[in-house]
C-alpha positions in Angstrom: 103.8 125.1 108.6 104.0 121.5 107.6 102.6 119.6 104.8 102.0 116.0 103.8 104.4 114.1 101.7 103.8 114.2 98.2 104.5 110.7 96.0 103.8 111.2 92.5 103.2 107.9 90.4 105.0 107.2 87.0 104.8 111.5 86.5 105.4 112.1 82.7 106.3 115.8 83.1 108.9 117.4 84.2 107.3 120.8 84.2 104.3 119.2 86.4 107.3 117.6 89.0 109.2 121.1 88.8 105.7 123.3 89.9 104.6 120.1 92.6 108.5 121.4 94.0 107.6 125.2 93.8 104.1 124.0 95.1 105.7 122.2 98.2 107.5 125.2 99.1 104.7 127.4 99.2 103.0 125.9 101.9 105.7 124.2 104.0 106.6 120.6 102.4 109.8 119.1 101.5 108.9 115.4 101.0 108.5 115.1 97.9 108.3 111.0 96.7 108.6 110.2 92.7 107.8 106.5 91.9 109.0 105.3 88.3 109.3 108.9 86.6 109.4 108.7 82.8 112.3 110.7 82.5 115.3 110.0 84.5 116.1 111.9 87.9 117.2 114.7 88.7 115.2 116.3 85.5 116.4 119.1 84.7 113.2 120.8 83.1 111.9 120.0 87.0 114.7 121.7 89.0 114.6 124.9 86.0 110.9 125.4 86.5 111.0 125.1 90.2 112.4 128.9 90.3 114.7 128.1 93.3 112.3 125.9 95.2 114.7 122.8 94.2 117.1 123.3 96.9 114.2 123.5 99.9 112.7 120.2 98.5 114.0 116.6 99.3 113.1 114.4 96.5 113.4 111.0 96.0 113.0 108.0 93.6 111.8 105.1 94.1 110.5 101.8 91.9 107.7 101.0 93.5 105.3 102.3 95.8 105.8 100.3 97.9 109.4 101.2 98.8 108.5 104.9 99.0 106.2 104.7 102.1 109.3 104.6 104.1 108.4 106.9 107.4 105.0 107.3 106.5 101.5 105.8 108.3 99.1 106.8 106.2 98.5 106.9 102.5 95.3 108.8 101.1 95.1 108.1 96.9 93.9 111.5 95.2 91.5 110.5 92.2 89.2 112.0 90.5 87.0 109.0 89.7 85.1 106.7 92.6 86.2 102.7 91.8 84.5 100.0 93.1 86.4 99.6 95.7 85.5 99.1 99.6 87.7 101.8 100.5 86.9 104.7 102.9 86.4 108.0 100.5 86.9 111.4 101.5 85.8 115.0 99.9 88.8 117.6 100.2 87.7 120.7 102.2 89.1 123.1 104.8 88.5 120.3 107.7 89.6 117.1 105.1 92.0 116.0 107.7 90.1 116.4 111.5 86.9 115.4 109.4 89.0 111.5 109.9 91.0 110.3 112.9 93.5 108.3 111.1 94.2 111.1 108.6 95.1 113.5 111.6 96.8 111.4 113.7 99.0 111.0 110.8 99.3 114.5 109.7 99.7 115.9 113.2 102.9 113.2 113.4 104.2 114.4 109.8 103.5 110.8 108.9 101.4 111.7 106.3 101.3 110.5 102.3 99.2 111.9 99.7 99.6 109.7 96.3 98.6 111.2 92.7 98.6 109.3 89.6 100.2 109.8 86.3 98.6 112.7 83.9 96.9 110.6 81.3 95.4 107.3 83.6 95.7 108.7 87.1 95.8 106.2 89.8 95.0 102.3 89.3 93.0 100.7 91.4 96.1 98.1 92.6 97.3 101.8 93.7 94.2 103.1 95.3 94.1 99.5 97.1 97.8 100.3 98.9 96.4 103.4 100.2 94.4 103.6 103.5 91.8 106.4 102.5 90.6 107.9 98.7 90.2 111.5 98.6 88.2 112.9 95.5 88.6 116.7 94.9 84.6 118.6 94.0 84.9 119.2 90.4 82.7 120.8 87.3 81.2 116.9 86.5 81.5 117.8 83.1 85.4 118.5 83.3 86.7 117.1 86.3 90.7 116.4 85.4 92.7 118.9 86.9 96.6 119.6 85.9 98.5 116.9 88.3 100.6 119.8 90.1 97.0 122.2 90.3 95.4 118.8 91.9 98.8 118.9 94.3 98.3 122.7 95.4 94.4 122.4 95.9 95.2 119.6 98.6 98.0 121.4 100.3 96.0 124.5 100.4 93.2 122.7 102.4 95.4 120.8 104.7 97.4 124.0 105.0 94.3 125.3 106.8 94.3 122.7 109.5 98.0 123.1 111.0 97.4 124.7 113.7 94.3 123.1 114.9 96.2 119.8 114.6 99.4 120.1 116.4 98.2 118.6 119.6 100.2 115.3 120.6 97.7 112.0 119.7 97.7 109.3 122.2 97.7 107.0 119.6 101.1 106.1 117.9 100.2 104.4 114.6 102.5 101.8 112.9 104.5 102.7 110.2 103.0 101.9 106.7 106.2 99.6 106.4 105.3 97.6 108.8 101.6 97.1 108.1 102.5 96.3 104.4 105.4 93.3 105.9 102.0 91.8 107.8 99.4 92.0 104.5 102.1 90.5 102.7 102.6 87.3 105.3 98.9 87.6 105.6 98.4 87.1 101.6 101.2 84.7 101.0 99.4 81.9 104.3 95.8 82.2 102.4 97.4 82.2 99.0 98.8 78.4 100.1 95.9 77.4 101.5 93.7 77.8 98.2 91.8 81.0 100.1 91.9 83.7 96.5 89.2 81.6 94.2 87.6 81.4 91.8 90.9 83.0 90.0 89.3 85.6 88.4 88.0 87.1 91.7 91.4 86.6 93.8 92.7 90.4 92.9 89.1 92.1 94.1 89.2 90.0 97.2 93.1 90.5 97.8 92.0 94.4 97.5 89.0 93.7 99.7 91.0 91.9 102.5 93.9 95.2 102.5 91.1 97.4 103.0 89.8 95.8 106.1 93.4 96.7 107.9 93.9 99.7 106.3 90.6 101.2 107.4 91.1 101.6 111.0 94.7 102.9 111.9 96.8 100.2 114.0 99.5 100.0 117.0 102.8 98.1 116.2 101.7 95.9 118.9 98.3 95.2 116.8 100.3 94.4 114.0 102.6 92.0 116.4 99.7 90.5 117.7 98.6 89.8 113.8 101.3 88.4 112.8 101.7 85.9 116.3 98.0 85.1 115.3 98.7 84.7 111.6 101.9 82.6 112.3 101.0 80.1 115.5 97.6 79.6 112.6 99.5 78.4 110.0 101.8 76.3 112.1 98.4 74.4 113.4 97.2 73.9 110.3 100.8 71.9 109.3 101.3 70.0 112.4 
């Protein structure tokens, strides 16, 4: 079995980050990513509830989100609510991950990233923005939060489902999230100097808008190359 990595945002719990650990184990993970825990790391409440499972998982802390896509292609935010955000949302089920090319390519490479929120606000939208698809899980509408590790072992159950119908090779070999986020970032900075994000009060939503439209269709390191030649012979026009 495999399983996608599992970055947790600014978790509060220890007791959820100890069951996500037993959780992992269950169906085959041992990525687990936390990004600005509350409580310090290593927790011990977290490595006492995992029941053993603490020595099978690899976890990490990082201070930004950024930083913890290291390795990884594709991010899909888990939230329960739908933002207004052009972003490309998906309903979990037993074929969430062949139901979207750039999902399986990524999970058939173990290059995969599921992101969850804290327990009280869940995922902001600057969060949901860094992430290349949404993924909302079919709720009572009435009472639709779910316990953050429950939410975790409801998506690896259903891309547990889809391991071995996935392990083919893919012809495609996607460019690490790393390196995607080093062009948006040159991308944003040239249009930034060149006045491009007004009126001010609009510059986030189109900053937001503009990641989505390269984070929507999965690309080659050599499309990101040829971005950043384009991006960079552009700008050195535009002084001379």
């Amino acid at each position: 079995m495999s399983a996608p990595t599992i970055i947790l945002m600014a978790p509060q719990m220890g007791e959820n980050i100890g069951f996500v650990m037993r959780t992992l184990t269950n169906f085959g993970g041992a990525d687990l990513r936390l990004v600005s825990p509350r409580d310090a790391w290593p927790n011990p409440v977290a490595i006492t509830v995992a029941a053993g499972a603490a020595q099978h998982v690899r976890v990490q802390d990082f201070p930004s989100l950024k930083e913890a896509t290291e390795g990884l292609s594709t991010l899909v935010a888990v939230t329960a609510r739908q933002r207004d955000l052009k972003k490309t949302w998906m309903t979990l089920g037993p074929n969430v991950a062949s139901e979207d090319a750039l999902v399986a390519t990524a999970f058939a490479a173990n290059r995969l990233g599921l992101v969850f929120g804290p327990e009280k606000t869940g995922l902001s939208n600057e969060d949901i923005s860094f992430c290349h698809r949404a993924l909302t899980i079919t709720t009572n509408p009435t009472f639709p939060s779910l316990n953050l590790s429950h939410a975790v072992a409801v998506c690896l159950a259903a891309f547990s489902y889809e391991n071995s119908a996935l392990d083919t090779p893919q012809p495609h070999q996607q460019a690490p999230k790393k390196t995607v986020n080093a062009f948006l970032e040159t991308l944003e900075s040239a249009l930034e100097e060149k006045g491009f994000f007004v009126p001010a009060e609009k510059a986030l939503k189109m900053k937001h808008n503009l990641r989505d439209l390269f984070l929507r269709t999965p690309l080659s390191e050599d499309d990101v190359h040829t971005l950043f030649g384009a991006v960079k012979t552009l700008a050195r026009s535009v002084e001379k």
